[in-house]
C-alpha positions as CSV (number, residue, x, y, z in Angstrom):
1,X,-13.7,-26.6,8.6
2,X,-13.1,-25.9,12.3
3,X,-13.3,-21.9,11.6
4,X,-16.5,-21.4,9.7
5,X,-19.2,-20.2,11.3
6,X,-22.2,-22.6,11.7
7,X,-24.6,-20.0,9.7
8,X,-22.0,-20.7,6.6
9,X,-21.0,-24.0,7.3
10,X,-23.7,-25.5,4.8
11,X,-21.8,-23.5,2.0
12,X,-19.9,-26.2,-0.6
13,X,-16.7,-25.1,-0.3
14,X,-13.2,-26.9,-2.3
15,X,-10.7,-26.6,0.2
16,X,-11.3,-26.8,4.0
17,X,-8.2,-25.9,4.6
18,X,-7.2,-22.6,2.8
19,X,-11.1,-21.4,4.2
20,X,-9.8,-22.0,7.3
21,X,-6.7,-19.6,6.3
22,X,-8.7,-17.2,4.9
23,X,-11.0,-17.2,7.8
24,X,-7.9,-16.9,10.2
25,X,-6.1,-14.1,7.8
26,X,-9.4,-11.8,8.2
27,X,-9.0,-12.2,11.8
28,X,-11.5,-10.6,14.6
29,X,-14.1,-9.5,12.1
30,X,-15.3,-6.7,14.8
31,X,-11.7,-5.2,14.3
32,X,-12.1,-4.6,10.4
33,X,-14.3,-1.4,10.5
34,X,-11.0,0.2,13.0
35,X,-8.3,-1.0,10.3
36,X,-10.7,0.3,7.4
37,X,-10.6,3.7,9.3
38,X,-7.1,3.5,9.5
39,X,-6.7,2.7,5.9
40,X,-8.9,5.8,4.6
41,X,-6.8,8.2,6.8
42,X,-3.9,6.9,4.6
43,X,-6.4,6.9,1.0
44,X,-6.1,10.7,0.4
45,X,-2.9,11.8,-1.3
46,X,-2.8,15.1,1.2
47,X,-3.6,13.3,4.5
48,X,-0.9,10.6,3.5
49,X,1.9,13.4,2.8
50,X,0.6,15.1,6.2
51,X,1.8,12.0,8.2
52,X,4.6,11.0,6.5
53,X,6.1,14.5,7.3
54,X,4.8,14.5,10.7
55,X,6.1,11.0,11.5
56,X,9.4,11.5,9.6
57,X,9.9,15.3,11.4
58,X,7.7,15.6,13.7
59,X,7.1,17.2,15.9
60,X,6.8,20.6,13.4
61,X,4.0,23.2,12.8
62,X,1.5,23.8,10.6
63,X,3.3,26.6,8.6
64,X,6.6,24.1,8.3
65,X,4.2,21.1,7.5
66,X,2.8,23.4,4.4
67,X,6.0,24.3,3.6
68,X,7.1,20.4,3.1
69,X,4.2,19.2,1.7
70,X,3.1,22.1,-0.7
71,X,-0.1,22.8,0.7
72,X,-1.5,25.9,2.2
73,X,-1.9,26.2,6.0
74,X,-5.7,25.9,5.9
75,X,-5.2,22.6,4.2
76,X,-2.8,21.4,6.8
77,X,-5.0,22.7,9.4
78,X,-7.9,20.9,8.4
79,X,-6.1,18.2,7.3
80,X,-4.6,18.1,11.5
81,X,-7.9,18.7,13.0
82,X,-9.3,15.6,11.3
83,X,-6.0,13.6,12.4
84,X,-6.2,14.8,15.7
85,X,-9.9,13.5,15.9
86,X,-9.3,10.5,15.0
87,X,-6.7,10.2,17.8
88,X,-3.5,9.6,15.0
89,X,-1.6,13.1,16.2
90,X,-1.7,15.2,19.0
91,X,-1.0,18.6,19.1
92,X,1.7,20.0,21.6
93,X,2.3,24.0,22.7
94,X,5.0,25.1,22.9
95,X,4.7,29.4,23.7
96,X,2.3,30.1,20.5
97,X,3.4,27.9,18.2
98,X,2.2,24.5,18.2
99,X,3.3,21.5,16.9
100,X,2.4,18.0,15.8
101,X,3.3,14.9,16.4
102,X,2.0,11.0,15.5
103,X,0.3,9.2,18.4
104,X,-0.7,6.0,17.2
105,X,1.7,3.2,16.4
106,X,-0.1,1.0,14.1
107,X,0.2,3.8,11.6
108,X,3.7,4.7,12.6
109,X,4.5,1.4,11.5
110,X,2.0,1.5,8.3
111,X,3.8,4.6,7.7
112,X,7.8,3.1,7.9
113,X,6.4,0.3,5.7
114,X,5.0,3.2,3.0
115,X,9.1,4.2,3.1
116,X,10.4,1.3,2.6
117,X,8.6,0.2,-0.3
């Protein structure tokens, strides 16, 4: 049980081996709060058909994002100013329109996955 931590390793456990796979599946535990956040930006119906249009088209504007998803501009808006926050699109002006595009790969490739399936 060369992965368990020494404040668990007085737990019983059945299988050394498949808690040391579990252990190494979980991975960095300090990472999980950043792919949790990732996760929830993909756990709202709206947000997720905001990227998927903006990764599959983008760069577009606001007015053609509403158009493809079949929300209003104030939802897409809202929707983009929480996406660009987190850092997952960035906005780009071109004269007085401006559109959007995805910035961060993980959930480009979360996103081609969501596609596939």
């Amino acid at each position: 049980m060369h992965l368990v931590p020494a404040e668990r390793a007085h737990r019983k456990v059945i299988d050394d081996h498949t808690v040391c796979e579990a252990i190494e599946g979980i991975g960095d535990p300090d990472r999980l709060p950043a792919w949790a956040d990732r996760f929830a930006l993909l756990g709202e119906p709206h947000r997720l058909s905001v990227l998927l249009a903006v990764h599959h088209a983008g760069p577009i504007a606001v007015t053609d994002l509403a158009t493809a998803t079949g929300l209003d501009d104030t939802t897409v808006s809202r929707i983009l100013r929480l996406l660009r926050a987190s850092g997952t699109v960035a906005a780009d002006k071109d004269g007085r329109i401006v559109r959007y595009r995805l910035t961060e790969p993980l959930i480009a490739a979360l996103l081609d996955r969501i596609a596939i399936v």
